[in-house]
C-alpha positions in Angstrom: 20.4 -73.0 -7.5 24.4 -73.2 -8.3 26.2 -75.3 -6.6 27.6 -74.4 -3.1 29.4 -75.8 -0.3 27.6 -75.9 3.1 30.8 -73.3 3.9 29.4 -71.0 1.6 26.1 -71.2 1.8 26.2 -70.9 5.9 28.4 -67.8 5.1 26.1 -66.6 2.3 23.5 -66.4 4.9 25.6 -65.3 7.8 24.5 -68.4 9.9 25.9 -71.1 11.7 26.2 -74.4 10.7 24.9 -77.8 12.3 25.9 -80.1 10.2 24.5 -83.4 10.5 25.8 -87.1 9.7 28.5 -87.3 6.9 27.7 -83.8 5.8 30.9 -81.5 6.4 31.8 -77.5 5.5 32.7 -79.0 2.0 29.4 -81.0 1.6 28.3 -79.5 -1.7 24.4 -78.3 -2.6 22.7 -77.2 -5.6 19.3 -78.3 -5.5 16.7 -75.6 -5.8 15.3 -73.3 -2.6 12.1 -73.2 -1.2 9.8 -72.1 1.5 6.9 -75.1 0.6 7.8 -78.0 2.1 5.3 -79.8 -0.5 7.5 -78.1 -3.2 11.2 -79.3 -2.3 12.8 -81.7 -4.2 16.1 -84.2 -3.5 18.5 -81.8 -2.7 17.0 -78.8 -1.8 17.4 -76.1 0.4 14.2 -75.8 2.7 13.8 -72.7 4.2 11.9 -72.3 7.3 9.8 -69.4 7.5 7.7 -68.3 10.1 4.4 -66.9 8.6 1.3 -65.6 9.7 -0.6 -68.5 9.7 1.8 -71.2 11.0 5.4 -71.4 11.3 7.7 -72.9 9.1 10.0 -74.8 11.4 6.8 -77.2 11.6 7.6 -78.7 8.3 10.9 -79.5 8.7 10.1 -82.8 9.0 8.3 -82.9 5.6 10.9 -81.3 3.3 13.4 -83.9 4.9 10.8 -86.8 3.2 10.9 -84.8 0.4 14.9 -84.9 0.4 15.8 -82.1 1.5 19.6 -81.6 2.1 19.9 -78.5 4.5 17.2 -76.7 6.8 17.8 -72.8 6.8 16.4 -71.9 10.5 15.8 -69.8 13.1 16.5 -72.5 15.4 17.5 -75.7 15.6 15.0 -78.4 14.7 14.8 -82.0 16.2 15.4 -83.3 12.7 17.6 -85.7 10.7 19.9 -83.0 8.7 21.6 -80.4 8.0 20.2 -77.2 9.4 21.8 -73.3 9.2 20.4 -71.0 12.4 19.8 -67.2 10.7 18.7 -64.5 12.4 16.1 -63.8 10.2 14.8 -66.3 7.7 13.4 -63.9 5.3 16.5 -61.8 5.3 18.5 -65.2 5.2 16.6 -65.6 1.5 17.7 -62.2 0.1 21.3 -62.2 1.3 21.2 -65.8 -0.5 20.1 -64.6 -3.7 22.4 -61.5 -4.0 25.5 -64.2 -3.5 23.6 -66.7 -6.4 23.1 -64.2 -8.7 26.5 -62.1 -8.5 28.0 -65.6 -8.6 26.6 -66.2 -11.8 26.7 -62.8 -13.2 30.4 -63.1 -12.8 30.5 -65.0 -15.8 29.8 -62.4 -18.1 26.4 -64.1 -19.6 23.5 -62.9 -17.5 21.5 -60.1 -17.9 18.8 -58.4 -16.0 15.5 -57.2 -16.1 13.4 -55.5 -13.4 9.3 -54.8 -13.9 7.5 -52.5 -11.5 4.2 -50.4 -12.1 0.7 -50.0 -10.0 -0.6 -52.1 -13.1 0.4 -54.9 -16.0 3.8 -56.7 -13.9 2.8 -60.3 -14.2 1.5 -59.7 -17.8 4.6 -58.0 -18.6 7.0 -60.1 -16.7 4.9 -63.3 -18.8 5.2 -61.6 -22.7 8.9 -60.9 -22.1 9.5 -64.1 -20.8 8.0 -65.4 -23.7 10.6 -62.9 -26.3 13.3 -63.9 -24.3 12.8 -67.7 -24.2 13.5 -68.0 -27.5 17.2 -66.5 -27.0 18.3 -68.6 -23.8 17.8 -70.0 -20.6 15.4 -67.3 -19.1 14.4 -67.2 -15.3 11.2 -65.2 -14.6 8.5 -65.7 -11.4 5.8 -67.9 -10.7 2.1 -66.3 -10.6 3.5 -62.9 -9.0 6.3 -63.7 -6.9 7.6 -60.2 -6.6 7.8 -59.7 -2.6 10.3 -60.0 -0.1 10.4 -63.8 -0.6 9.1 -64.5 -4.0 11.6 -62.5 -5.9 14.3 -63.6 -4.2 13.0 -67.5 -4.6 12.7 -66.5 -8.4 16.1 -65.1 -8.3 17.4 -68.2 -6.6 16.0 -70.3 -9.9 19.4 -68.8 -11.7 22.2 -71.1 -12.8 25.3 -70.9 -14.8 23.5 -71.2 -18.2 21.1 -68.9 -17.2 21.2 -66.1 -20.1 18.2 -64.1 -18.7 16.3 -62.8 -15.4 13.4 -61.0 -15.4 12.3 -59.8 -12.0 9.0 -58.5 -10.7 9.0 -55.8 -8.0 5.6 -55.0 -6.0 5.9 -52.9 -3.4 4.2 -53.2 0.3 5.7 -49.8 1.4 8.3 -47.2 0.7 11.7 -49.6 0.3 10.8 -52.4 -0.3 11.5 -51.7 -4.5 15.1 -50.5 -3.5 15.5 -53.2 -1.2 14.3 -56.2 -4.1 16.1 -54.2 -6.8 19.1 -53.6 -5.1 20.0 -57.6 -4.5 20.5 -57.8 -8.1 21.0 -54.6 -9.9 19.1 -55.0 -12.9 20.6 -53.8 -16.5 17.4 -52.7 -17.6 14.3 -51.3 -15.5 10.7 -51.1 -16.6 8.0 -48.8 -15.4 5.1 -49.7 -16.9 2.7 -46.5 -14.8 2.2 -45.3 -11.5 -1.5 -45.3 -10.7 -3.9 -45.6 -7.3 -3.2 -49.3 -6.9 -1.5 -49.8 -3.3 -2.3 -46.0 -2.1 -3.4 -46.5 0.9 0.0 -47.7 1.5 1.8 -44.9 0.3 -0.1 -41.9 2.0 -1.3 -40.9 -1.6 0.4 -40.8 -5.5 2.9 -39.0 -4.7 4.3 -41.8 -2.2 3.5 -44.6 -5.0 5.6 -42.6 -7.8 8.8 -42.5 -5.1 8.2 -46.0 -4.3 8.5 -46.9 -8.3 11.4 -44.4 -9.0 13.4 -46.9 -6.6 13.7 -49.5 -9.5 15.4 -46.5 -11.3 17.6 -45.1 -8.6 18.6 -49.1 -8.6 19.6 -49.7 -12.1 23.4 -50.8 -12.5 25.2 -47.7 -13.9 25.2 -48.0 -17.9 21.9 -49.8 -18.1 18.6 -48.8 -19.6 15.1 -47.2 -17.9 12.6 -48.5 -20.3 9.7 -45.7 -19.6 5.7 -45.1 -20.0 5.9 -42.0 -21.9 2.1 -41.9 -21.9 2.3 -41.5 -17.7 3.6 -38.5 -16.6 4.9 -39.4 -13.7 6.9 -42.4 -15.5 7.9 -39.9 -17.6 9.5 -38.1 -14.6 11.7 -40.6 -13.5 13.9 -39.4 -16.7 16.1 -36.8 -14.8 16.5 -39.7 -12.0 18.2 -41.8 -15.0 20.3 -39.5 -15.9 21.6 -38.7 -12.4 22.4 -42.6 -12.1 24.2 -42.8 -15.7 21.2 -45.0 -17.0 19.7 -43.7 -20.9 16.2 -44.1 -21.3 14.1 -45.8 -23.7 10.7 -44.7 -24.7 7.2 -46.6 -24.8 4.0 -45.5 -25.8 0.8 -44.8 -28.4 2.2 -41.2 -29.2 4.6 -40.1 -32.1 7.7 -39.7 -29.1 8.1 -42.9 -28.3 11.0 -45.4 -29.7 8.4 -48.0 -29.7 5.0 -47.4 -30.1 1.7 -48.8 -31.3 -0.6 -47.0 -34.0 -4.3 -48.6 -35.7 -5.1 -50.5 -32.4 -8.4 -52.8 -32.8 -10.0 -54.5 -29.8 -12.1 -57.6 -30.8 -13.7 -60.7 -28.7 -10.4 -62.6 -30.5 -7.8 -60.2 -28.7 -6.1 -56.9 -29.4 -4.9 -55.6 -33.1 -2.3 -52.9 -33.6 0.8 -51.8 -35.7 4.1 -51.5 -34.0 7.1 -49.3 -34.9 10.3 -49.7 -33.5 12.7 -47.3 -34.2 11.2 -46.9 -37.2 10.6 -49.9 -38.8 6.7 -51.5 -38.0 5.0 -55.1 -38.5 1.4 -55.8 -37.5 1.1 -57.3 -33.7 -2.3 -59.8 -33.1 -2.6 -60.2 -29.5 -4.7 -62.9 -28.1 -4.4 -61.4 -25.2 -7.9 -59.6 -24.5 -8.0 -55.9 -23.7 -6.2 -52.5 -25.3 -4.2 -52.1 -21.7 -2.1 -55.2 -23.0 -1.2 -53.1 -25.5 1.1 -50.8 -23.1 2.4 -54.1 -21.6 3.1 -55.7 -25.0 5.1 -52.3 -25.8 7.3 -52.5 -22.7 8.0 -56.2 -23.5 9.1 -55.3 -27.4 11.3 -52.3 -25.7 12.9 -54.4 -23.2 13.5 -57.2 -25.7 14.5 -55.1 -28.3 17.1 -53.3 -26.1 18.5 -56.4 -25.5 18.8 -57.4 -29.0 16.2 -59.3 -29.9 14.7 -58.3 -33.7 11.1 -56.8 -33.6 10.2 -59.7 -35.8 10.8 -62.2 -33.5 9.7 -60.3 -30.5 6.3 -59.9 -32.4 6.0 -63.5 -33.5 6.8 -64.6 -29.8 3.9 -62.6 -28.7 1.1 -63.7 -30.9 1.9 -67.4 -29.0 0.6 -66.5 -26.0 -2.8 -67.5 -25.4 -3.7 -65.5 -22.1 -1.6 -63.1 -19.9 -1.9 -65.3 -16.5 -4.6 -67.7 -14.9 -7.5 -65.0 -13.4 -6.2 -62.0 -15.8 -8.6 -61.6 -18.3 -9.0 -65.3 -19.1 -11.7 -66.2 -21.3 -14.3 -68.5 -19.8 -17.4 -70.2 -21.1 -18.0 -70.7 -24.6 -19.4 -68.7 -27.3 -22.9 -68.7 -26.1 -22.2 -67.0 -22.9 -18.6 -66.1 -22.2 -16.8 -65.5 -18.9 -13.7 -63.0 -18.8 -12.1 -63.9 -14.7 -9.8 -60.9 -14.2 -10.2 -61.0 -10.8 -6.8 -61.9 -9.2 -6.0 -57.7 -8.8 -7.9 -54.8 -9.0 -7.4 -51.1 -8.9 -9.0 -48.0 -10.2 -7.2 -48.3 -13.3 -7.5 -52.0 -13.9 -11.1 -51.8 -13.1 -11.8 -49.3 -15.5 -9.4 -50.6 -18.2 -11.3 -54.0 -17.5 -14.8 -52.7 -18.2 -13.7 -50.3 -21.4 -12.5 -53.7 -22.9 -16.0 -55.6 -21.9 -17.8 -52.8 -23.7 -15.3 -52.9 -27.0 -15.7 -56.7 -27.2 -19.6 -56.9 -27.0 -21.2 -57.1 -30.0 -24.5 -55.8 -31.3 -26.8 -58.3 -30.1 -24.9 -59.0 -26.9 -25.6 -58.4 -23.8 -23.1 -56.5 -21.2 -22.7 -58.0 -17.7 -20.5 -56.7 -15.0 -19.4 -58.6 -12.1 -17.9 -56.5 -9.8 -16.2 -56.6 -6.1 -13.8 -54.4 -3.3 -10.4 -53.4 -4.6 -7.8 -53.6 -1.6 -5.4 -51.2 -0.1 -6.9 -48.3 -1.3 -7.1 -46.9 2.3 -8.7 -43.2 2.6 -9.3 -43.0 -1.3 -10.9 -46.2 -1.3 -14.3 -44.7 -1.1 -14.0 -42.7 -3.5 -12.5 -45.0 -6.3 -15.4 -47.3 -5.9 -17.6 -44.8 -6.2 -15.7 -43.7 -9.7 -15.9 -47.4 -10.9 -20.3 -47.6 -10.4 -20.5 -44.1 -12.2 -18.5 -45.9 -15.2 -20.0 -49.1 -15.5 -22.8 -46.9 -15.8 -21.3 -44.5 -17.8 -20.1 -47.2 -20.3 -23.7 -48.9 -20.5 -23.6 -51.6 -18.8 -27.3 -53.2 -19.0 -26.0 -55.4 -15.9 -24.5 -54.4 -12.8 -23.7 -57.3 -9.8 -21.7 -55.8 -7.4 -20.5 -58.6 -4.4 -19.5 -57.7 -1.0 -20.0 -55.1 1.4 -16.9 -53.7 0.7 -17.7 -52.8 -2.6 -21.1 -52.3 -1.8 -20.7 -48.4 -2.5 -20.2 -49.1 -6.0 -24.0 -50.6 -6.2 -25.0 -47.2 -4.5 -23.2 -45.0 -7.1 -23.9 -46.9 -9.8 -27.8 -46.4 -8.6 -26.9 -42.9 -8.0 -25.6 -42.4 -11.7 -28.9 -43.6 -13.2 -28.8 -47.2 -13.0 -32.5 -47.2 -11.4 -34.5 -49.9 -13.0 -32.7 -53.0 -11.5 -29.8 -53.0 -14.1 -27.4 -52.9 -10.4 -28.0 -55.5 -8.0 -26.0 -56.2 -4.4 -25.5 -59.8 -3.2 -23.5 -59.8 0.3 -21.6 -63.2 -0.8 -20.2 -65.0 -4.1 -22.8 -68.0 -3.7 -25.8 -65.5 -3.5 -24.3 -63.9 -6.8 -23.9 -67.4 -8.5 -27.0 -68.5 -7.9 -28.7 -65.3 -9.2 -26.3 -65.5 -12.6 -27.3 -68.9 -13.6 -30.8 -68.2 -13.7 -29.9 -64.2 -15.2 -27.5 -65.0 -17.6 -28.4 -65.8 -21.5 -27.0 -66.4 -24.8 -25.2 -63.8 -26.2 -24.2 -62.4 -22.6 -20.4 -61.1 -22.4 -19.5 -61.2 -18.1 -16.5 -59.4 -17.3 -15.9 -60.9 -13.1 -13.7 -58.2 -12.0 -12.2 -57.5 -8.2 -8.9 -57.8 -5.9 -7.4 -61.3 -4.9 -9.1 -60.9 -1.5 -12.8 -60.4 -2.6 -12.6 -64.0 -3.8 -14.3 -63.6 -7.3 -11.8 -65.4 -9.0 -13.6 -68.6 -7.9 -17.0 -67.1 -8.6 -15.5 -66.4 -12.2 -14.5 -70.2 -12.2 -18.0 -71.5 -11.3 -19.5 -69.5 -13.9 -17.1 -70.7 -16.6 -17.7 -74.4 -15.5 -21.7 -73.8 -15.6 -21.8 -72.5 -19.1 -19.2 -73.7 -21.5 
């Protein structure tokens, strides 16, 4: 964090101040802001969330032996130093971060990206991250900090030599993207698509396309929508730019779009494609695995590009990334059997992009296995999606169906439904039964996409399975 007096940063958070010992108003902070206690460092700004598990004020104590300099609280702690009573702790992070970041944006340097969609945010948010390293100090989020208090702790990583922020937005309800986006203003906003992922929380599609507009109707006058033009409902967030002053710029696999990728090739190795920018193209290697990353790639090039970064360089930068994130399609194993874990999220969309890339990456003599559990917050369509994704593993000939959970237990029953009748789907109520019935199943040759939402679990399961055969 910049540097600020106690003054400021009580005032910042409209809170009072307690200070403690020698510390005064003018006693000056700058170390960097956290809600872990285990994660503060000397200097730091602790601040003391209550959660749903256990309550923040608890570990006070801790991020003082971690050398902590100031408490942000609800109330006042028993506690050897400096402490700020908010009102509301959460709130007390976001009012922080809008003061950091216009602080530092006030010096002319700092520019802004926000990344929403139902699908690809962390991978995006990572391959521009990547681009823009290259051109300055560039702030972007841990795993998928991109809720009420990760984006503002990423936000909060800004300092004076920070050149660029990129910003991930996820949305638990109608707001919350306005709410995120509105701290900071970004200069440029991408959409990468607005799919079934989070319905349930929206009341259908319609609610999840007016929740992502709200990085749009956010966007500092002057700055830049960077659009799906493959989505249609993406695509209809145009007029909303052009009612806040913001031009829009194009990505996507048809002839339309700015930037755009043509001869796409999905291989075991990651994804090949040409890319044209504004007319001028260079071949793209993508470690990468799966044609979706594609779309991501594109919005990376467009957001980079727009900020002036040469289509050489945001090409080059690319082809260094070895995978999108830790449990997104991360290659496992080793060439005798390998293990793709994409199971930290999961919608319709990402399931079905997951398994059209298992299918393009098996060879002939390979072997097809699908590892599949419960996608979350689907609410009322959530039968129905899984449903869609058994009929397409099946669809997609899949010799090997394991479907894990009783949650996701209906796609077992659809996949059995579709024609999958001669044991190629099988149910196992828990990951252990499922491991146990893979390392004696599985073979040379075998290709296992382990594919679900965060809160089935998989992505331990996928884990095992790498460990037992590479």
């Amino acid at each position: 964090m910049i540097a600020l007096t106690l003054a400021r940063l009580t005032d910042a958070v409209q809170g009072v101040l307690h200070p403690f010992g020698d510390d005064s108003p003018e006693t000056v902070v700058s170390g960097a802001v956290d809600t872990d206690s285990r994660l503060i460092e000397p200097g730091g700004v602790f601040v003391a969330k209550p959660g749903e598990q256990t309550d923040g004020h608890l570990f006070v104590g801790p991020a003082i032996d971690r050398g902590a300099a100031v408490a942000i609280v609800e109330r006042l702690v028993d506690a050897p130093v400096s402490q700020i009573v908010v009102r509301d702790a959460v709130a007390a992070l976001s009012d922080l971060a809008r003061v950091v970041v216009a602080d530092v944006r006030a010096g002319g340097a700092l520019r802004i990206v926000g990344i929403t969609g139902s699908n690809g945010k962390t991978t995006t948010k990572n391959l521009l991250a990547r681009i823009l390293e290259g051109e300055g100090g560039t702030v972007s989020p841990r795993a998928s900090f991109n809720n009420e208090v990760g984006a503002p702790l990423t936000m909060l990583r800004v300092t004076d030599s920070t050149r660029f922020l990129v910003s991930e937005f996820g949305a638990s309800g109608p707001g919350a993207i306005a709410h995120l986006a509105g701290l900071v203003e970004p200069d440029l906003g991408v959409v990468l698509m607005v799919g079934m992922a989070h319905a349930g929380g929206f009341g259908g599609i319609e609610g999840t396309f007016q929740a992502k507009s709200e990085l749009v109707r956010a966007l500092r006058p002057g700055g830049v929508a960077v659009l799906n033009a493959d989505d249609a409902r993406v695509a209809a967030m145009a007029p909303i730019a052009a009612e806040r002053g913001v031009a829009v710029r194009w990505f996507g696999r048809g002839p339309e779009a700015a930037v755009r990728a043509d001869d796409v090739v999905v291989t075991a190795s990651g994804t090949s494609c040409v890319v044209t920018v504004d007319g001028a193209s260079m071949p793209l290697h993508l470690k990468v695995l799966g044609e979706h990353h594609v779309m991501n790639a594109l919005a990376a090039i467009a957001a980079a590009t727009t900020l002036g970064v040469s289509l050489a360089d945001s090409v080059s930068r690319l082809e260094t990334v070895e995978i999108a994130e830790r449990w997104r399609m991360q290659p496992l194993g080793s060439d005798r059997v390998r293990i793709i874990n994409d199971a930290y999220n999961a919608s319709p969309d990402s399931m079905a992009a997951a398994l059209r890339t298992l299918a393009q990456i098996t060879g002939p003599g390979e072997r097809m296995v699908a590892v599949l559990g419960a996608m979350s917050e689907l609410g009322e369509y959530a039968g129905e999606e899984h449903d869609r994704v058994g009929e397409l593993a099946v669809r997609l000939r899949i010799p090997r169906i394991v479907v894990i959970g009783t949650e996701a237990r209906r796609m077992f029953l659809a996949a059995v439904a579709q024609g999958s009748w001669d044991d190629e789907a099988v149910f196992f109520a828990t990951a252990d039964e499922a491991y146990d019935y893979l390392v004696d199943e599985l073979r040379d040759g075998d290709r296992v996409l382990v594919k679900s939402s965060n809160a089935a679990g998989l992505r331990f399961l996928g884990d095992r399975l790498g460990e037992s055969f590479s």
